[in-house]
N, C-alpha and C positions, 0 to 999 in steps of 0.2 A: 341670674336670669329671673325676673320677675313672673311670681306665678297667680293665676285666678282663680278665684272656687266659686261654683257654681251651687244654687240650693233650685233645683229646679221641681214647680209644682205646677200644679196646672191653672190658676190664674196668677200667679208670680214667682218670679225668677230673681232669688238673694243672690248679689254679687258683693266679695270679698275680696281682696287681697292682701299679699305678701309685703313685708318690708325689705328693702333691697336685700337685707342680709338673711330674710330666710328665718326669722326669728321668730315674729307674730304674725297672727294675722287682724287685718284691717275692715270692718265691714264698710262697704262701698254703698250701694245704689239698690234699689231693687228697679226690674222689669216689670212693666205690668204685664202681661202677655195679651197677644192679638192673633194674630196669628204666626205661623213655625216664620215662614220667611221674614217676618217684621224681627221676630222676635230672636234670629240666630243673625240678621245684620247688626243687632244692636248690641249680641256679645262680639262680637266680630269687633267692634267701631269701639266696647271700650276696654277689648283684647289689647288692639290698635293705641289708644290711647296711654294705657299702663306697659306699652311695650312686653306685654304676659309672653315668653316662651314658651308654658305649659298650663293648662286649664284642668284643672280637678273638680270632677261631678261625683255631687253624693249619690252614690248607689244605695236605694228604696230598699233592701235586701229585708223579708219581714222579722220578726223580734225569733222565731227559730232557725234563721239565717239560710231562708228559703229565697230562691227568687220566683214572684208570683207578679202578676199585673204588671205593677209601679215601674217593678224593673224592669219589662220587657219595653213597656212605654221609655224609658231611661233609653234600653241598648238604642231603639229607634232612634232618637232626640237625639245621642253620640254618633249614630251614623249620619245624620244628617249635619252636623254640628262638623263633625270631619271636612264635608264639601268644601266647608266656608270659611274652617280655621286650619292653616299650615301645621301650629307647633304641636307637641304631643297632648295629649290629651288620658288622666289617671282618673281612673276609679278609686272612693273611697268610702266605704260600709258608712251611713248616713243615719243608722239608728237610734233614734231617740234625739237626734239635734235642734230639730224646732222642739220640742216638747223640752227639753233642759233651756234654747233661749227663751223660751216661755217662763220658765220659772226664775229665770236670772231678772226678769224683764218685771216678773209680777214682786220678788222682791225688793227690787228697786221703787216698788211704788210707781208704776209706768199706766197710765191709762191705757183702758181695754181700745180706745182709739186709736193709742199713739204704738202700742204693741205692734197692732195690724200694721203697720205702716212701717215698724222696723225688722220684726222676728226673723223676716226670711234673710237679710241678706246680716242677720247674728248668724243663725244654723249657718250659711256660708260658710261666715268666721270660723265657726269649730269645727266645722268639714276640710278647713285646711287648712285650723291648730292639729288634727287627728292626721295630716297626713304631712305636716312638718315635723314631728313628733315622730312618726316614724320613719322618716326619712335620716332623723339626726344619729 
């Protein structure tokens, strides 16, 4: 069953996926965001698209593995994300993932342009390499 991982921020939403077999992950697309209802139709259409059975969002959890703000904005964004998506939907501890595809990004020799426009839907990617990994 194909799965999707979410890197959800508040002006863009990293979207990744799974390869059929569950093995890697793929970074996809990012969102720009607009607003909640633009912006859960258009996980919805390429839930749809990738056939995702399961959608995995990083949970903000902070570096003392508190949950403060980010995450409460998260639980929100997952209940509302439930209305609109049937299949299950996993949390997975999210810290420090844009800041490592940052650095994956910055030693590739990546412009500070071209960063912006890919990191969020990396951090994705290893939001659910992190939650293939402990699934296996």
């Amino acid at each position: 069953m194909p799965l999707l991982a979410l890197d959800v921020g508040t002006k863009r939403i990293g979207v990744a996926v799974a390869d059929p077999g569950g093995t890697f992950a793929l970074p996809v697309t990012v969102i720009e965001r607009t607003n909640i209802k633009d912006d859960l139709q258009r996980i919805a259409q390429i839930a749809s698209e990738y056939a995702a059975g399961e959608i995995v969002v990083g949970d903000p959890v902070t570096l003392s593995g508190q949950r403060g703000l980010a995450a409460e904005k998260i639980d929100r964004f997952v209940e509302q994300l439930q209305r609109v998506y049937g299949g299950a939907i996993h949390r997975v501890d999210e810290r420090m993932t844009t800041a490592q595809a940052t650095k994956t990004l910055i030693a590739a020799d990546v412009s500070r342009a071209k960063r912006k426009t890919v990191v969020d839907k990396m951090a994705a990617a290893l939001i659910l390499e992190t939650y293939l990994a402990r699934r296996r």
